[in-house]
C-alpha positions in Angstrom: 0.9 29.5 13.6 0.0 26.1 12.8 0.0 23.2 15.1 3.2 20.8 14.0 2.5 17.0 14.9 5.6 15.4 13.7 3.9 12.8 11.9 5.9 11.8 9.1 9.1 12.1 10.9 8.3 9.8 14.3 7.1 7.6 11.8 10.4 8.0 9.6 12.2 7.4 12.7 10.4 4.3 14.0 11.1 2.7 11.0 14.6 3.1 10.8 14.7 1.5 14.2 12.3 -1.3 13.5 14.8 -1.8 9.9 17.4 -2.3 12.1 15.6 -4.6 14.5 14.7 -7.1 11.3 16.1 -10.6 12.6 15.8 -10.4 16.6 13.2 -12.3 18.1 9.8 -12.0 19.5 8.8 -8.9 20.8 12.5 -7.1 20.2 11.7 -7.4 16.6 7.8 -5.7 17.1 7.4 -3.9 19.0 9.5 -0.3 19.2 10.7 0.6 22.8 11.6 -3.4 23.0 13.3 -3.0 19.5 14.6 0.8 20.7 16.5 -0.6 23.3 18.1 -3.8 21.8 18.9 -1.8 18.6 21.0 0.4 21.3 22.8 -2.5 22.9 22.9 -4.2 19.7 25.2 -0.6 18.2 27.4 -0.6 21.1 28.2 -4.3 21.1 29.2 -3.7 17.6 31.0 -0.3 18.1 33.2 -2.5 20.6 33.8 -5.6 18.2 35.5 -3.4 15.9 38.1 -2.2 18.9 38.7 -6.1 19.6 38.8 -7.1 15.9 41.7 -4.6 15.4 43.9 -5.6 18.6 42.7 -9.2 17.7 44.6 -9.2 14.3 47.6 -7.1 15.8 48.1 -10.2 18.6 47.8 -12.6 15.6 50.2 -10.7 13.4 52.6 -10.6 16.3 52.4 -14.6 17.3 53.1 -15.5 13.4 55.9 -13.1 12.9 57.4 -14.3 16.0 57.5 -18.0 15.4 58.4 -17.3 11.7 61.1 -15.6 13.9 62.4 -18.2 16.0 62.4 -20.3 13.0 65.5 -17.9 11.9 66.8 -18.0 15.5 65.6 -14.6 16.4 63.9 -13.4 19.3 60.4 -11.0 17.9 61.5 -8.2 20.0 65.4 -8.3 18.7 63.8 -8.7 15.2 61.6 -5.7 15.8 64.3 -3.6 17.4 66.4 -4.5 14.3 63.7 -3.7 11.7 64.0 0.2 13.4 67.6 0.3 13.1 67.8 -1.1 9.5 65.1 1.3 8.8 62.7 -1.1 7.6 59.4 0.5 7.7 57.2 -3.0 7.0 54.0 -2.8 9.4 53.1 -6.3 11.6 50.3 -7.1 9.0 52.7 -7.3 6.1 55.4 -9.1 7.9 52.8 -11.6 9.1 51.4 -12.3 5.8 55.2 -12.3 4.1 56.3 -15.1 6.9 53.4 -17.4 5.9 53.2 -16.9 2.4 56.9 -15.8 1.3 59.1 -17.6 4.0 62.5 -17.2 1.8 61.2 -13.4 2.1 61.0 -13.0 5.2 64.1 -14.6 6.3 65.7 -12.1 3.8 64.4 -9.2 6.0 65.1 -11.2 9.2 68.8 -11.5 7.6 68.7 -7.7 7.2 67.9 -7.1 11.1 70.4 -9.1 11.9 72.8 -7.3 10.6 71.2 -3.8 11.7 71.8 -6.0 15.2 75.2 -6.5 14.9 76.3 -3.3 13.3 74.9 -1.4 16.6 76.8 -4.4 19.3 80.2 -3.5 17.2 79.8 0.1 17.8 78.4 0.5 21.4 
């Protein structure tokens, strides 16, 4: 049985690792364990940023649609908890972008949770 050196493939696979390497500096760049272990960190670092770029928008979405809110003399959570009972399925992203861009919109749907609100207080 012949002897198998793995030649083209540690090769294949260095490469790949000093690809994604291109851009750090000094030896992190050159040299493979350096660039082996900084391409690591460099993965998980970015595997997190995704995680804290979604809850980052969410908090965003949330601060805009609640001052658009209080600007219609609503409370966020009252407007949220009237969205459900209306049965207005709109997600935070889409109310956010409707309160800066479509304000006349969004007061509309604001109206609408209102009086969700005030159907449910004259039936309890």
């Amino acid at each position: 049985m012949p002897r198998a050196k793995r030649g083209n493939k540690r090769l294949e696979k260095r490469k790949k690792i000093l690809a994604l390497a291109k851009g750090f500096r000094g030896t992190k760049s050159k040299l493979y364990r350096s660039a082996k272990e900084s391409v690591e960190r460099a993965l998980n670092f970015a595997y997190t940023g995704r995680k804290l770029k979604k809850r980052d928008f969410r908090k965003l979405w949330i601060v805009r649609i609640n001052a658009a809110c209080r600007l219609n003399d609503i409370k966020y959570s009252q407007f949220v908890h009237g969205l459900n009972l209306a049965q207005i399925e709109l997600d935070r992203k889409a109310l956010a972008d409707m309160a800066v861009k479509a304000p006349e919109a969004f007061a509309a749907v604001v109206g609408q949770a209102k009086d969700a609100l005030g159907k449910q207080q004259t039936a309890a």
